[in-house]
mmJSON file of the N, C-alpha and C atoms, coordinates in Angstrom:
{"data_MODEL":{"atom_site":{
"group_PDB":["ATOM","ATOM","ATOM","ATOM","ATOM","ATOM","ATOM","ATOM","ATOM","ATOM","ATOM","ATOM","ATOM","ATOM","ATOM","ATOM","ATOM","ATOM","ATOM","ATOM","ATOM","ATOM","ATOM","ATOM","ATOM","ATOM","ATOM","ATOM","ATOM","ATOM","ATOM","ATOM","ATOM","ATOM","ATOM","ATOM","ATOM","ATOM","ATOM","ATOM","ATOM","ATOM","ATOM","ATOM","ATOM","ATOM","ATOM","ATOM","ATOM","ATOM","ATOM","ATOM","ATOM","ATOM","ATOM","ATOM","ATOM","ATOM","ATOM","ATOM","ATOM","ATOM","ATOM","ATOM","ATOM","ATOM","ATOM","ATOM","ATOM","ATOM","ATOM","ATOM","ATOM","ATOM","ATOM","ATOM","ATOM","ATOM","ATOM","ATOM","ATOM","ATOM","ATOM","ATOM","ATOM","ATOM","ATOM","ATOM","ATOM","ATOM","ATOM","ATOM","ATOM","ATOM","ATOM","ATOM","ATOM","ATOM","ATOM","ATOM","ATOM","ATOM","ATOM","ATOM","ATOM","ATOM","ATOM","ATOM","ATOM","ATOM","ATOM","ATOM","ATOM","ATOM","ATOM","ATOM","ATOM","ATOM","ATOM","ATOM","ATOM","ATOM","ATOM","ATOM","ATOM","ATOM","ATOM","ATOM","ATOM","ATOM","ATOM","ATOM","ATOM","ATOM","ATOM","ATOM","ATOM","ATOM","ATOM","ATOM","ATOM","ATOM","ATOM","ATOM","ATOM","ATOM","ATOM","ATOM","ATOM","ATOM","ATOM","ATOM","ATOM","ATOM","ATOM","ATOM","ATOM","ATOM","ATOM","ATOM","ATOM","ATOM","ATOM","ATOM","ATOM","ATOM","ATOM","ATOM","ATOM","ATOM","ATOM","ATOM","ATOM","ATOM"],
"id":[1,2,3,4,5,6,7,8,9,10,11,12,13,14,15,16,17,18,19,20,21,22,23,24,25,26,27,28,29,30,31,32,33,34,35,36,37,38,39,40,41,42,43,44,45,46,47,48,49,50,51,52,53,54,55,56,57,58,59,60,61,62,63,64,65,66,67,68,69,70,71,72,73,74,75,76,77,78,79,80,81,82,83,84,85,86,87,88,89,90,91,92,93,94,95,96,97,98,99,100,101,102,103,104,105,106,107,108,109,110,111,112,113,114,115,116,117,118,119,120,121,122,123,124,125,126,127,128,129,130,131,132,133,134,135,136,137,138,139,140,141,142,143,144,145,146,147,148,149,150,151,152,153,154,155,156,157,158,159,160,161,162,163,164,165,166,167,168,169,170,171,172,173,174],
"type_symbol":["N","C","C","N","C","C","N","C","C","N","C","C","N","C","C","N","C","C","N","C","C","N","C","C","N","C","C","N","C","C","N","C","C","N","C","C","N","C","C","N","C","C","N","C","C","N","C","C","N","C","C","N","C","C","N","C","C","N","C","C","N","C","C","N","C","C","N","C","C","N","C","C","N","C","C","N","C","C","N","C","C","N","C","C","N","C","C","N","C","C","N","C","C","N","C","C","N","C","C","N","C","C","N","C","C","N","C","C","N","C","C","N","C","C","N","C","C","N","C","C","N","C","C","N","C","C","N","C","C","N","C","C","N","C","C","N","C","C","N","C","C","N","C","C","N","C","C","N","C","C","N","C","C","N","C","C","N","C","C","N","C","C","N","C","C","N","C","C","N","C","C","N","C","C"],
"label_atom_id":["N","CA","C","N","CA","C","N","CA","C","N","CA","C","N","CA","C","N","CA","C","N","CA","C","N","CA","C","N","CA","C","N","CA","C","N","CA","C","N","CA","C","N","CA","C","N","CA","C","N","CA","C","N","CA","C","N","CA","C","N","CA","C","N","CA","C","N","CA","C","N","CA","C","N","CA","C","N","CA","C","N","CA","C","N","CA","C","N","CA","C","N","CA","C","N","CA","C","N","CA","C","N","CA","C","N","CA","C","N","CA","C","N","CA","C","N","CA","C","N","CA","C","N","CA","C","N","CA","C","N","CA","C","N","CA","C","N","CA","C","N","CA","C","N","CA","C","N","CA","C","N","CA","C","N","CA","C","N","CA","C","N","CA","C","N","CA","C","N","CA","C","N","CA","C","N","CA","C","N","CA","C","N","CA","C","N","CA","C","N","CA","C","N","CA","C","N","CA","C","N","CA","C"],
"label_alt_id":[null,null,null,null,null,null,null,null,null,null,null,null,null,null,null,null,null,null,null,null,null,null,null,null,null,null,null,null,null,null,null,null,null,null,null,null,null,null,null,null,null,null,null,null,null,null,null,null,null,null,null,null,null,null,null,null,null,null,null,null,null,null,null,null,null,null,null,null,null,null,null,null,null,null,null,null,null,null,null,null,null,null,null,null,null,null,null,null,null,null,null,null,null,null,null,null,null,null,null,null,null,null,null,null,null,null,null,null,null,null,null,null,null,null,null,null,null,null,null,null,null,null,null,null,null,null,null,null,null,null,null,null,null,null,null,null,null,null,null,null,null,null,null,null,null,null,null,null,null,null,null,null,null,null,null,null,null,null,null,null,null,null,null,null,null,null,null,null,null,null,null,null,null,null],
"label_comp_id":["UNK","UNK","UNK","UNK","UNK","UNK","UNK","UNK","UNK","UNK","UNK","UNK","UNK","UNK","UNK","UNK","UNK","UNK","UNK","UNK","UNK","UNK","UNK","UNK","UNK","UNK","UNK","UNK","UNK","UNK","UNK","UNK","UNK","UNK","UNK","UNK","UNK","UNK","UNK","UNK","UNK","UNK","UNK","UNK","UNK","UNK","UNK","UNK","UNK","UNK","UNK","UNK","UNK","UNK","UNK","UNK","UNK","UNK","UNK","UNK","UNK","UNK","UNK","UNK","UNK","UNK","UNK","UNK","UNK","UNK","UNK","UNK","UNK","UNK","UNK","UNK","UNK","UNK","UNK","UNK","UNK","UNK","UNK","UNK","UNK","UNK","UNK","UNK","UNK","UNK","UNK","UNK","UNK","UNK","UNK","UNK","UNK","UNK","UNK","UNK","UNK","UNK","UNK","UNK","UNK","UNK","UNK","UNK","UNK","UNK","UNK","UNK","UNK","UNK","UNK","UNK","UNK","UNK","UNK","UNK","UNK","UNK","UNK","UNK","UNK","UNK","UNK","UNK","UNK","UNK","UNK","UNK","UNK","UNK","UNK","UNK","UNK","UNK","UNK","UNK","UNK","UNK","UNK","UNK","UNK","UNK","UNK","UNK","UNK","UNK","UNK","UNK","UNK","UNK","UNK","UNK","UNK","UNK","UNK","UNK","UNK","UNK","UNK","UNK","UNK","UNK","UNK","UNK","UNK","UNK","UNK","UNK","UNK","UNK"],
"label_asym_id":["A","A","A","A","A","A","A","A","A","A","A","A","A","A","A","A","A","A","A","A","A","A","A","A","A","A","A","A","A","A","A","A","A","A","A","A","A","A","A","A","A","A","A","A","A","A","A","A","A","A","A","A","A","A","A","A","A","A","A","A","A","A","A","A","A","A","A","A","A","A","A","A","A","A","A","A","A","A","A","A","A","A","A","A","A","A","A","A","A","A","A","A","A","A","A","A","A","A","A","A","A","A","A","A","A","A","A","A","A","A","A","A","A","A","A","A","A","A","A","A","A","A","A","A","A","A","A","A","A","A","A","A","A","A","A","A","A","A","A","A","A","A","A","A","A","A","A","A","A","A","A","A","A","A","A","A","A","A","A","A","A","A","A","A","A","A","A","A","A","A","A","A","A","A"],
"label_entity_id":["1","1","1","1","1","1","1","1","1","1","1","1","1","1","1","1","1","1","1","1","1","1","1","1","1","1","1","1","1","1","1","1","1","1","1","1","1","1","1","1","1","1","1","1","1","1","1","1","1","1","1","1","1","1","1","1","1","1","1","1","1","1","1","1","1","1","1","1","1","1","1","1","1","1","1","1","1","1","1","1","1","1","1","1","1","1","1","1","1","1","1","1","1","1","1","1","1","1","1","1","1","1","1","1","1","1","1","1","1","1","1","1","1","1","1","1","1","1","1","1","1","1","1","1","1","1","1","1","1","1","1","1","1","1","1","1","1","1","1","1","1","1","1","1","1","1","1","1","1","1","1","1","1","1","1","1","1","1","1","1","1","1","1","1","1","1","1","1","1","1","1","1","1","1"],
"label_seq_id":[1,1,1,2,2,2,3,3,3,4,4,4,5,5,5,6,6,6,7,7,7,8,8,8,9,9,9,10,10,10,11,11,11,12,12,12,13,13,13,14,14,14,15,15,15,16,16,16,17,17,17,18,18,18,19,19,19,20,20,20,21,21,21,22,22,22,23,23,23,24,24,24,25,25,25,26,26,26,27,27,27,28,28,28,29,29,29,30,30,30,31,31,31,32,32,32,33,33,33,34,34,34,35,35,35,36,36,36,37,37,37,38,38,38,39,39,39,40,40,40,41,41,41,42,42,42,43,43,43,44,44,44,45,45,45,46,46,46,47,47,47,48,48,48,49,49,49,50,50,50,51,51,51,52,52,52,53,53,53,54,54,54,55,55,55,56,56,56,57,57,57,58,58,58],
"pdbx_PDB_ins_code":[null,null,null,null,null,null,null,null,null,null,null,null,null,null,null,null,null,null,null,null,null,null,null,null,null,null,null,null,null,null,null,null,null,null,null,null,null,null,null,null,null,null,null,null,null,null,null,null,null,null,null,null,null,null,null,null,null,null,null,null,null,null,null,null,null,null,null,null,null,null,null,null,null,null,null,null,null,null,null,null,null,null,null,null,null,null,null,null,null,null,null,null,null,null,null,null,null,null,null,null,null,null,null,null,null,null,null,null,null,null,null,null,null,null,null,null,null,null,null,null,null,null,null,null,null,null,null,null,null,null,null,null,null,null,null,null,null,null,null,null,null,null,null,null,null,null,null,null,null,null,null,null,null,null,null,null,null,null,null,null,null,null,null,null,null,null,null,null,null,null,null,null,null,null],
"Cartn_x":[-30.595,-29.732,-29.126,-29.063,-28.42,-29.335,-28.641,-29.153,-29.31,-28.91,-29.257,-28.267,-28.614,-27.764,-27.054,-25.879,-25.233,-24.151,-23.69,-22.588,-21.897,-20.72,-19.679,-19.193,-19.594,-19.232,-17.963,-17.2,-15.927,-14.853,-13.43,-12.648,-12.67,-12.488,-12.343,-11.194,-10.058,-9.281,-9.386,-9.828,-9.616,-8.764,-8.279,-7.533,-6.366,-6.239,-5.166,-5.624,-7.381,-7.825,-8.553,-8.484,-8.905,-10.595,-11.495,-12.832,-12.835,-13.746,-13.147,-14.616,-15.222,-16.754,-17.473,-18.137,-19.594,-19.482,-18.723,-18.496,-20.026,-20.634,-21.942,-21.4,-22.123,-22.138,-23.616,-23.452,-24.599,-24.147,-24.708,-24.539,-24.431,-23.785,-23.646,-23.726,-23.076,-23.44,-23.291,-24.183,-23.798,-22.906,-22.291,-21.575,-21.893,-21.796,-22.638,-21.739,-20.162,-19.2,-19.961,-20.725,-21.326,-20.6,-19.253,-18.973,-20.161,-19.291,-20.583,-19.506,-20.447,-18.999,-19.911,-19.488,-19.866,-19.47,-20.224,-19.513,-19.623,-18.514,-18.464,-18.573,-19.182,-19.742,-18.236,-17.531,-16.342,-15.494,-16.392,-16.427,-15.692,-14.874,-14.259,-15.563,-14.197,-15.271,-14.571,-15.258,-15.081,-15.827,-15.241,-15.465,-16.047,-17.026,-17.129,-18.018,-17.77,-18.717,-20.217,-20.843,-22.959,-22.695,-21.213,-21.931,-20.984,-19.872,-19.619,-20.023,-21.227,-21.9,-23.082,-24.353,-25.714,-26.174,-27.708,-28.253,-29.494,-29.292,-30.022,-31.484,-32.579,-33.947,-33.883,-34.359,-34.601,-36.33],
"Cartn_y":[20.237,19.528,20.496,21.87,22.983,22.917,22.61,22.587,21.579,20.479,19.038,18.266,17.299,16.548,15.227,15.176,13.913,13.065,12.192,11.427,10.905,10.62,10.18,9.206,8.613,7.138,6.679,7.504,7.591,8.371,7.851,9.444,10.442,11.594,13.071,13.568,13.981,15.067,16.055,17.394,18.72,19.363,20.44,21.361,21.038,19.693,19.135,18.428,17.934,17.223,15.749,15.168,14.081,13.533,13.568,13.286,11.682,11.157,9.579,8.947,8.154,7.71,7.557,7.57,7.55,9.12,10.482,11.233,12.035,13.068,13.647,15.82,15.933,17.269,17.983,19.067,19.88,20.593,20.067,20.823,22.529,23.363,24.81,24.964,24.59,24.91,23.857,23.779,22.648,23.43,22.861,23.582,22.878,23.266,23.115,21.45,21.26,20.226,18.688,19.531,18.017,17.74,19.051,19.195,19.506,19.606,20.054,20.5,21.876,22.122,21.993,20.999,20.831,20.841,21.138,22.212,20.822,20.539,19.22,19.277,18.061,18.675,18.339,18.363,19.307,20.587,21.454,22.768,23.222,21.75,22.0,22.016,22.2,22.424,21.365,20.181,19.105,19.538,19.171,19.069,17.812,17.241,15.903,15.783,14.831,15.264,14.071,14.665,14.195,12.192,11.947,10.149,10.146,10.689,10.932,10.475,10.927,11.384,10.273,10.538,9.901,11.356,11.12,12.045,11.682,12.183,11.656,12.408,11.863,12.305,12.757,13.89,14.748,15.233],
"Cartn_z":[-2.229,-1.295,-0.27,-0.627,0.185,1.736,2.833,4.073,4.846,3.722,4.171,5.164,5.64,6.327,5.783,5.603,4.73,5.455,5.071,5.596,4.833,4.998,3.542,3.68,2.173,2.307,1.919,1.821,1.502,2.432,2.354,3.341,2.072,2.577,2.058,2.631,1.696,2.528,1.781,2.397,2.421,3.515,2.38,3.252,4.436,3.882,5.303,6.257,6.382,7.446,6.494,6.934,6.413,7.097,6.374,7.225,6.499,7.817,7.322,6.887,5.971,5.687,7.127,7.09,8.066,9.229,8.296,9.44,8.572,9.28,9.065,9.047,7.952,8.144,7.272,7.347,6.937,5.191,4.529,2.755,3.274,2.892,2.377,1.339,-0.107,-1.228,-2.155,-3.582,-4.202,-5.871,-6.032,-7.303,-8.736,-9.846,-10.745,-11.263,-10.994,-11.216,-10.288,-9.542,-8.649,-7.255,-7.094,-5.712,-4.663,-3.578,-2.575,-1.772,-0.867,0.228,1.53,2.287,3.698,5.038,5.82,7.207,8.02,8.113,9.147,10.455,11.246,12.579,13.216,12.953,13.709,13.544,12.621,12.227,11.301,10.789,9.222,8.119,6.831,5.745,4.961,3.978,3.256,1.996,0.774,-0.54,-1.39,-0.861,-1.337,-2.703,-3.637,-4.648,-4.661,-5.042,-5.028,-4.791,-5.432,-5.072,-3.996,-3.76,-2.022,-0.796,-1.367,0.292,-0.081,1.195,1.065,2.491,1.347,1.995,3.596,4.511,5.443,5.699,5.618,6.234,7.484,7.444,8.841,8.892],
"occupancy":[1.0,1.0,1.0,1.0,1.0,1.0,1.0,1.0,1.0,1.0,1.0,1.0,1.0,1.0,1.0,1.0,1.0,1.0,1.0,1.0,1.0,1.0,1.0,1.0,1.0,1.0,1.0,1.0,1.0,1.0,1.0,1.0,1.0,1.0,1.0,1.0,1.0,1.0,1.0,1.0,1.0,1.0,1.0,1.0,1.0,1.0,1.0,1.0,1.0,1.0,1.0,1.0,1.0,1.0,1.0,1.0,1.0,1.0,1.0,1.0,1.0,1.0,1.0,1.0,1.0,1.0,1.0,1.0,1.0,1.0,1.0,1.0,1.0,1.0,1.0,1.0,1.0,1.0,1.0,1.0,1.0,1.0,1.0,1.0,1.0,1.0,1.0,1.0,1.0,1.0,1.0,1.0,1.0,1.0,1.0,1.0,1.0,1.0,1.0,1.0,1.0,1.0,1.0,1.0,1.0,1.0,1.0,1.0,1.0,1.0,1.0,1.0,1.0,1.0,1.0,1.0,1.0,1.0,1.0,1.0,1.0,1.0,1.0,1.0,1.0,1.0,1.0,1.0,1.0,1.0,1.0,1.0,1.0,1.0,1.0,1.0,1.0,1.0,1.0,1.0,1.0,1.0,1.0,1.0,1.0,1.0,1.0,1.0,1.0,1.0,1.0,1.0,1.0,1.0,1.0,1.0,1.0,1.0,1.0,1.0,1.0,1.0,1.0,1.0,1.0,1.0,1.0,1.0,1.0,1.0,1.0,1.0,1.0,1.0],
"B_iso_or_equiv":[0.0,0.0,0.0,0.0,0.0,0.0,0.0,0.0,0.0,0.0,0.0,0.0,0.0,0.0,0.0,0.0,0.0,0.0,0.0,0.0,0.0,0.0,0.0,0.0,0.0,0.0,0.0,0.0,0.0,0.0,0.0,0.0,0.0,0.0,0.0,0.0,0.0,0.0,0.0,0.0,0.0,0.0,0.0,0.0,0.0,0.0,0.0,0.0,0.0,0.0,0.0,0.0,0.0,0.0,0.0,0.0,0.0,0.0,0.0,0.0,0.0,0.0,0.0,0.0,0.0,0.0,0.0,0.0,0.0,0.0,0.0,0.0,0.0,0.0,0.0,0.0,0.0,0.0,0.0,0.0,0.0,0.0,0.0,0.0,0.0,0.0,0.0,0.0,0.0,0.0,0.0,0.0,0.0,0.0,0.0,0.0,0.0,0.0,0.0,0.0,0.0,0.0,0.0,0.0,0.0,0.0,0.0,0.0,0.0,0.0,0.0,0.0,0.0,0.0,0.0,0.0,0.0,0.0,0.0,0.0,0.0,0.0,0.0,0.0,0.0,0.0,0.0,0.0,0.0,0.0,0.0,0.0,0.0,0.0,0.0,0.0,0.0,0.0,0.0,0.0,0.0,0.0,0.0,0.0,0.0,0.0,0.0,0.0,0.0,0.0,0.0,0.0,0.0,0.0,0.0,0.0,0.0,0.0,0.0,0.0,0.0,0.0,0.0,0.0,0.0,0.0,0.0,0.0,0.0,0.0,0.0,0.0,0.0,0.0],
"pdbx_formal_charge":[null,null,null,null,null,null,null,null,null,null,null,null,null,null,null,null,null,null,null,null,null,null,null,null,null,null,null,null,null,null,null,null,null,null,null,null,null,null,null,null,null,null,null,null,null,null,null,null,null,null,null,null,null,null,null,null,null,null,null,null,null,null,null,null,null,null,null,null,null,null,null,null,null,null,null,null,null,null,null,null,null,null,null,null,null,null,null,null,null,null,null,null,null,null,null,null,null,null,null,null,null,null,null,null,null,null,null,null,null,null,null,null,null,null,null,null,null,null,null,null,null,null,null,null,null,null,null,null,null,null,null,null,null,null,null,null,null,null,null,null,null,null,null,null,null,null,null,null,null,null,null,null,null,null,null,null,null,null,null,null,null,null,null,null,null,null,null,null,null,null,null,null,null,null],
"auth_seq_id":[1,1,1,2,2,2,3,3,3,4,4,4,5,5,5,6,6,6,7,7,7,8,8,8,9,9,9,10,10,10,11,11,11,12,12,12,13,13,13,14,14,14,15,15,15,16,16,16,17,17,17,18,18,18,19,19,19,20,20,20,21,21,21,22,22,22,23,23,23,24,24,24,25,25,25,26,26,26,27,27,27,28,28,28,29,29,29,30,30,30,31,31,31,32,32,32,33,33,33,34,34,34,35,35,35,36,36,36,37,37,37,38,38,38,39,39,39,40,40,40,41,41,41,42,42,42,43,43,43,44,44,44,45,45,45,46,46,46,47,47,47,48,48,48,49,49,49,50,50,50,51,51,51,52,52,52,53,53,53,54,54,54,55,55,55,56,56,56,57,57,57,58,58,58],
"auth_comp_id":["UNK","UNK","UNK","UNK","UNK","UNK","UNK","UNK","UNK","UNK","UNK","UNK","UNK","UNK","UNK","UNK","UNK","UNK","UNK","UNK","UNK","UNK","UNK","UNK","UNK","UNK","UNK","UNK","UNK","UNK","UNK","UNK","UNK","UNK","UNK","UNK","UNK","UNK","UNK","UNK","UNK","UNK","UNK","UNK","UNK","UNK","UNK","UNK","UNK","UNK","UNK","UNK","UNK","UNK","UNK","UNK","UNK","UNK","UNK","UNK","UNK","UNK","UNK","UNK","UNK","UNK","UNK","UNK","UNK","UNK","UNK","UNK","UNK","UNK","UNK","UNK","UNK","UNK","UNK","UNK","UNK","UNK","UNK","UNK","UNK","UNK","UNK","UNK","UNK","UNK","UNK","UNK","UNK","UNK","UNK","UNK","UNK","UNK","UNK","UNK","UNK","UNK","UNK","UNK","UNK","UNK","UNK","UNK","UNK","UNK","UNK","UNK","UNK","UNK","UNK","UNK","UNK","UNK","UNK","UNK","UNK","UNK","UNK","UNK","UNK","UNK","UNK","UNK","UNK","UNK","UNK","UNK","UNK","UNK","UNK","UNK","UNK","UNK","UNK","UNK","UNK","UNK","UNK","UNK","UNK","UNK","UNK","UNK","UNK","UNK","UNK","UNK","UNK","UNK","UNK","UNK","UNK","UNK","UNK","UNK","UNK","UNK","UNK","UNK","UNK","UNK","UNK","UNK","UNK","UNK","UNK","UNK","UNK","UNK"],
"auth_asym_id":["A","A","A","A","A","A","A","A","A","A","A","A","A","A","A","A","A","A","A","A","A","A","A","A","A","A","A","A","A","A","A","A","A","A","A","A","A","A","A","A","A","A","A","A","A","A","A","A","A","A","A","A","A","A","A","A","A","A","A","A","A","A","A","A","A","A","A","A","A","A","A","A","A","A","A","A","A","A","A","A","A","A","A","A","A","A","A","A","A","A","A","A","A","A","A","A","A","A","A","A","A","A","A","A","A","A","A","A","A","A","A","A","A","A","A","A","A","A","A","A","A","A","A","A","A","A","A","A","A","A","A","A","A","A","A","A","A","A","A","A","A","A","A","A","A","A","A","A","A","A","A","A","A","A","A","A","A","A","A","A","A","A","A","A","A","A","A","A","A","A","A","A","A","A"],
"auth_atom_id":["N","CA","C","N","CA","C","N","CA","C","N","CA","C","N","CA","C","N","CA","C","N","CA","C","N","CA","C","N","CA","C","N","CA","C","N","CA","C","N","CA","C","N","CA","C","N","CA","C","N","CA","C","N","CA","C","N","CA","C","N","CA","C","N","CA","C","N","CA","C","N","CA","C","N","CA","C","N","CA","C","N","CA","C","N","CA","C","N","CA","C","N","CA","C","N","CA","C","N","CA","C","N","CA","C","N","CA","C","N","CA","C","N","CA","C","N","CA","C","N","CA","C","N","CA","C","N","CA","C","N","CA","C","N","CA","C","N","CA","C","N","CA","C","N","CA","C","N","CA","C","N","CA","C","N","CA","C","N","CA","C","N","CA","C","N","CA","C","N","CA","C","N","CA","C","N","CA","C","N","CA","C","N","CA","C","N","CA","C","N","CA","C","N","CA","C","N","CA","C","N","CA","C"],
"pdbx_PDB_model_num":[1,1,1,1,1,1,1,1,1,1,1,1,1,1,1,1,1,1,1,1,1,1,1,1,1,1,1,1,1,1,1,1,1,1,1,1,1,1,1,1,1,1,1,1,1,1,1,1,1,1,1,1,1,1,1,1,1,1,1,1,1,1,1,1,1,1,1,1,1,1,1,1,1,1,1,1,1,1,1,1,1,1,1,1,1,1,1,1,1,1,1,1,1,1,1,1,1,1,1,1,1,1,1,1,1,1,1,1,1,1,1,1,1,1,1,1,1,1,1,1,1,1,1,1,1,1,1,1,1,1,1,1,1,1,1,1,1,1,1,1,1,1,1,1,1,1,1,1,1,1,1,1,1,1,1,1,1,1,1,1,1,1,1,1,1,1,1,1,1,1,1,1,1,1]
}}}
């Protein structure tokens, strides 16, 4: 999943920003708990975990 492109079907708040469902970012790492840390295309980073998200075909 590392590299992939996803979107969240849920809000996420990390770190103080709140990303809201249908926002899209790119996987960086997946953690063994079923987190994921993703670089949001507004250059934050979100913590969402594997049923979170959905993964998009590129």
């Amino acid at each position: 999943m590392r590299g992939r492109r996803i979107t969240l079907t849920t809000d996420v708040e990390a770190l103080g920003t709140r990303h809201r469902a249908g926002d899209q970012g790119d996987v960086e790492e997946m953690h063994a708990d079923g987190h994921l840390t993703v670089r949001m295309d507004d250059g934050r980073r979100a913590f969402p975990t594997e049923d979170e998200v959905t993964t998009d075909q590129r």
